[in-house]
N, C-alpha and C positions, 0 to 999 in steps of 0.2 A: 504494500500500500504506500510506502515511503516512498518510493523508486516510483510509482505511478503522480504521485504529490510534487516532488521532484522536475519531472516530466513535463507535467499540465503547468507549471509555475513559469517553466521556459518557454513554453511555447508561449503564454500569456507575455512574458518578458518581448520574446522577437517578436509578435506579432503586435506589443504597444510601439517598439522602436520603429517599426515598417511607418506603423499608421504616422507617426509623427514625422520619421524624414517625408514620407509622402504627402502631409499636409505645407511643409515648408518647400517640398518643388511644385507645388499647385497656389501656392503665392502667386498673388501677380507681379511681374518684375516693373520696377518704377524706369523710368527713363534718366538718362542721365540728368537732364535740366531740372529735374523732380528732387532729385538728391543734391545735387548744385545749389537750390533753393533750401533743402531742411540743411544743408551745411552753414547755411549761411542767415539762419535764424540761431541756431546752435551758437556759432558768433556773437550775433547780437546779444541773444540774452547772457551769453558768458561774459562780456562787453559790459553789460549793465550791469552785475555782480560784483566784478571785479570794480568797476570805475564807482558806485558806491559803498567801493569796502567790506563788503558783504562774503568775507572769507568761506563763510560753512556755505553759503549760497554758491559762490564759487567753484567750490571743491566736489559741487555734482554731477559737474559737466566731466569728470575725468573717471575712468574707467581702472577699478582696484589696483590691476597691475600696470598701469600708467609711467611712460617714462618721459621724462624732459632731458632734452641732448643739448645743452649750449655747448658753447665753444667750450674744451678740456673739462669737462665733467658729465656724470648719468645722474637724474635726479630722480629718485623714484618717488610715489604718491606723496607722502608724509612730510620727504625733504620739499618738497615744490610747496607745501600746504607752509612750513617753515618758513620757506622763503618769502614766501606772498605775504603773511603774516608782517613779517620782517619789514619787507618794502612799504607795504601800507602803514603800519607804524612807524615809519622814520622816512618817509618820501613823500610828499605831495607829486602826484601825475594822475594820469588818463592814458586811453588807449583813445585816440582821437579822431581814427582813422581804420579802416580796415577795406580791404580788396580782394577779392576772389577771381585768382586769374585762371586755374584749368583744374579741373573735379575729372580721376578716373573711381569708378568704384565696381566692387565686385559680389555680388552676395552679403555679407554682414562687413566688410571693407570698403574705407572712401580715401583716396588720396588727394588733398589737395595742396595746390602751391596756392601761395596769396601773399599779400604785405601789410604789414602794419606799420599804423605812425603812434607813438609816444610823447607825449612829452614830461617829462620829469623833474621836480627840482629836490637836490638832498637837502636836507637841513643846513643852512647859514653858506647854500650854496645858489649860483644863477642856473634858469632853467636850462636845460638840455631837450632837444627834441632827436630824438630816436626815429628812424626808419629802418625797417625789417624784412627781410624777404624770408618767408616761413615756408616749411613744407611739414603739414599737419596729416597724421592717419588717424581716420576715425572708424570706431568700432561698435557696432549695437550693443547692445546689452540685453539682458533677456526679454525685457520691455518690450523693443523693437527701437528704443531711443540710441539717437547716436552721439557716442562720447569721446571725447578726445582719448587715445588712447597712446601715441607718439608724437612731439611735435621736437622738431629743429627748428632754427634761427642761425640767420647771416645778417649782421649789422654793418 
């Protein structure tokens, strides 16, 4: 009876996995321009987060295992969330600017290239404005929402 219990449990098992990869290739596939567009509300509202300080609000747009690549370092989720922290308490800036120049994506992957402008001032310092050429990978989440999940920068 165990071996038959066993048995029917698997088959139960492979026949929920079937149903499931089968309902996610019977999705309809969005077009590029359609994903181009949810990349670039994802922006925005990360945009508004960040430019009113809004750390935890921030920190939803990025995906657990999240990495940021600046020039000579890997930052993973926690460190970035430090950093942000860090900058917003001891910087006055914005992100004042942002462009989306080309979106490929693939199933639950988006790469996009785009730029951003910054302007920042440090403490008891004059402001600096910052331009950026970024290349960001985004990645769904179980949701279906897309979250940064890699980004680079070239200053």
């Amino acid at each position: 009876m165990r071996k038959l219990t066993i048995l029917f449990s698997l088959i139960c098992f492979v026949f929920l996995i079937t149903c499931k990869q089968e309902a996610k290739q019977t999705e309809p596939q969005k077009t590029g321009a359609e994903v181009a567009l949810e990349l670039q509300q994802v922006w925005k509202d990360y945009i508004e987060a960040s430019n009113s300080e809004n750390i935890d609000k921030a920190m939803t747009f990025f995906t657990e295992d999240y990495v940021n690549m600046p020039i000579g370092m890997t930052q993973n989720k926690e460190e970035v969330r430090e950093m942000l922290t860090s900058y917003l308490e001891n910087t006055e800036g914005a992100i004042t600017d942002y462009k989306q120049l080309e979106v490929f994506y693939h199933g639950d992957m988006a790469y996009e290239f785009s730029t951003l402008k910054q302007e920042m001032t440090p403490p008891g310092g004059e402001m600096v404005k910052v331009n950026q050429r970024c290349i960001t990978v985004f990645k769904k989440d179980d949701a279906g929402n897309w979250k940064f999940f890699r980004w680079m920068d070239q200053q």
